[in-house]
Every structure is written in C-alpha cells, then in structure tokens.
C-alpha positions in Angstrom: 0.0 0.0 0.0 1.0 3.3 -1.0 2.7 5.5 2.1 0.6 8.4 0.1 -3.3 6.9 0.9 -2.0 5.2 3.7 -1.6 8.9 5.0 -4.9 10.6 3.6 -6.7 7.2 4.7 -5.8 8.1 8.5 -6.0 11.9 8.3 -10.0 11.0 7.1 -10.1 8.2 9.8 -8.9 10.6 12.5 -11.1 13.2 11.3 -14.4 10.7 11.4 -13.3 9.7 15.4 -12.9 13.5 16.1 -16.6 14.1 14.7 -17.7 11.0 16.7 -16.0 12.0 19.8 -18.0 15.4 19.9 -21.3 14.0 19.1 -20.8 12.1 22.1 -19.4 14.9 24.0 -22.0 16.8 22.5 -25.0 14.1 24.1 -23.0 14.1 27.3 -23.5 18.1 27.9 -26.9 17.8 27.5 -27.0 21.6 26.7 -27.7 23.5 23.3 -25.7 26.4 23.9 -22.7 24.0 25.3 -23.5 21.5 21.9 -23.4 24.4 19.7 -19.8 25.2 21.3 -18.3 21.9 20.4 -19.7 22.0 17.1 -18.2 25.3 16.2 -15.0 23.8 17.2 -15.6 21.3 14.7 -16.3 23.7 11.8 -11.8 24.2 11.8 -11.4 20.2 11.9 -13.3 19.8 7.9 -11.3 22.4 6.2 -8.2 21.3 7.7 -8.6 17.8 7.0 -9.8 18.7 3.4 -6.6 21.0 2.8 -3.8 18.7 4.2 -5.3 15.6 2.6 -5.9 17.2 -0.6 -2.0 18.5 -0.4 -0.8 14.6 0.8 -2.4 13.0 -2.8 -1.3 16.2 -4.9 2.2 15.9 -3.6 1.8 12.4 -4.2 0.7 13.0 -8.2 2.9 15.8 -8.4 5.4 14.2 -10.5 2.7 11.8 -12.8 0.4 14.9 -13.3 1.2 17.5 -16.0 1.5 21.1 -15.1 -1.8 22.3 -16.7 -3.9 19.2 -15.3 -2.3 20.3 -11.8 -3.9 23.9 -12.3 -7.0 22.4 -12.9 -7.3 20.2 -9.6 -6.1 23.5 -8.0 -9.0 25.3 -9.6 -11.5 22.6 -8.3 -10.1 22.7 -4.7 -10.4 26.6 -4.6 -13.9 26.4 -5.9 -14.9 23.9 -3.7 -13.6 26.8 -0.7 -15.0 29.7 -2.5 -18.6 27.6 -2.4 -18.4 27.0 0.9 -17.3 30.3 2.2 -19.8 32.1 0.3 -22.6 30.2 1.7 -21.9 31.5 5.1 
C-alpha cells in the first residue's frame, strides 16, 4: 500500500473519530448552547482535513500529473472553498 493513501486514509479516519467524539461529547452536555460550542469547534477540523489531505495525494501525483492538469485540480479545490465560504 502506498505510504501516500496510507496517510490521507488516516488523516479522514482521524477526522471521522474526532466528529464522533463530539457527538458524544455533545450528548454528554446535554446543553444546546454547550453543543453548539463543540460543534463550532468542529467547523476548523473539515477544512483542515480537506486541505492537508488534498496537499498529501497532490504531492503524491505531483510528478505523474502535468502542469496544466495540476492547475486544474487546483482550480476545483479553490472552488470547492470559494462555495463553501460564500454560503456563510
């Protein structure tokens, strides 16, 4: 197995036990205003797991992509944050 998806695979499976850990947390407080806490903690973990994972496989294809198809995965990952930042 690849060193490269063996990294992204854990990054996403880390990322899935953080989410699950504050839903529990999250039943444990009991409390909207403490649940709402937790999950605006949570709204950093997506984005950073989306960028680093993103950067492992493009590192990864860096040297089988061309330069132009490069740009374009580039150009999908900053529309993908333009989309999400604009519906806030």
């Amino acid at each position: 197995m690849s060193k490269i998806v063996l990294s992204m695979a854990t990054l996403r499976l880390l990322s899935g036990s953080i989410e699950i850990i504050a839903a529990i947390i999250m039943l444990r407080l009991a409390q909207v205003d403490r649940a709402l806490l937790v999950n605006s903690a949570l709204a950093l973990v997506g984005p950073i797991v989306l960028l680093t994972t993103t950067s492992i496989g493009l590192a990864g294809l860096a040297e089988k992509l061309s330069f132009s198809k490069m740009l374009w995965v580039l150009a999908g990952v900053a529309c993908i944050f333009i989309g999400v930042l604009k519906s806030k």
